[in-house]
N, C-alpha and C positions, 0 to 999 in steps of 0.2 A: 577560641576564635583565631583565626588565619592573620595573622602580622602581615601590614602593607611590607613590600618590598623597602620603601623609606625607611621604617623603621628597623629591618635589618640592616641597613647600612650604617646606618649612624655613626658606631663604635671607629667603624673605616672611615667615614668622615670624620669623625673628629680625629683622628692620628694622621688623615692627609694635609688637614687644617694647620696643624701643630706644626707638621713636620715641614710645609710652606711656611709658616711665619718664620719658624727658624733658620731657615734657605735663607728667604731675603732680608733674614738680619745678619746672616755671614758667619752663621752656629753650626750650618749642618751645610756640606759643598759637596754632594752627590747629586750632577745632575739628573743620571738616571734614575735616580729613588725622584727625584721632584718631577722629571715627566711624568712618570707612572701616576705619581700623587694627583699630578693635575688631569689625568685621564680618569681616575677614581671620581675626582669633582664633578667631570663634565657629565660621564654616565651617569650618576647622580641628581644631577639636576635634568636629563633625561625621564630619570626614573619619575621625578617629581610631574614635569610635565607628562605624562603619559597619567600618570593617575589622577591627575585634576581633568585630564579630559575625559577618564573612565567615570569618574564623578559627573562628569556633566552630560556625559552619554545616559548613564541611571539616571538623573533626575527627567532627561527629557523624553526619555524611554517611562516614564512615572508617569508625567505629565498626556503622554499621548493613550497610555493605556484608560487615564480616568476619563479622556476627551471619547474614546470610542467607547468606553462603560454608557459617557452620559449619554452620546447619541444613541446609543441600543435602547434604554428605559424611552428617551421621547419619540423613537420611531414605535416600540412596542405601545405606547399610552396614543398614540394616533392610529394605530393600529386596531385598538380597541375598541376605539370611540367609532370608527368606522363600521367595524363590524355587529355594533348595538344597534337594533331597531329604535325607530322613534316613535315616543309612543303618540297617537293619534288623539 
């Protein structure tokens, strides 16, 4: 199975995470290692948004495909009914 893009990241978030708390406790003073970190974060959280709307694109993409399933069977069964002689 195909790993969400989230979960490739992780490892990188956690080491951008680390290596922020350590910044602003006054352990680690590269601010360009702590831009970078904080640009890993925001894509990130990016990445998260985009896949919760991919999620919500498939469920509504689900829902509209069972909605035109149901209307096909009740226009097909009025269809039918239509086409049956009555009997006399």
């Amino acid at each position: 199975m195909k790993k969400k893009d989230s979960e490739l990241f992780k490892p990188l978030v956690a080491t951008s995470e680390k290596y922020l708390r350590d910044y602003c406790d006054g352990k680690q003073v590269d601010d360009e290692k702590a831009k970078m970190f904080l640009r890993v974060l925001s894509l990130y959280r990016k990445i998260l948004k985009v896949e919760k709307e991919r999620d919500q694109i498939k469920s509504e993409w689900a829902k509209l495909i069972a909605g035109v399933t149901e209307l096909k069977k009740i226009t097909a069964s009025k269809a039918k009914k239509k086409s049956k002689p009555k009997p006399s």
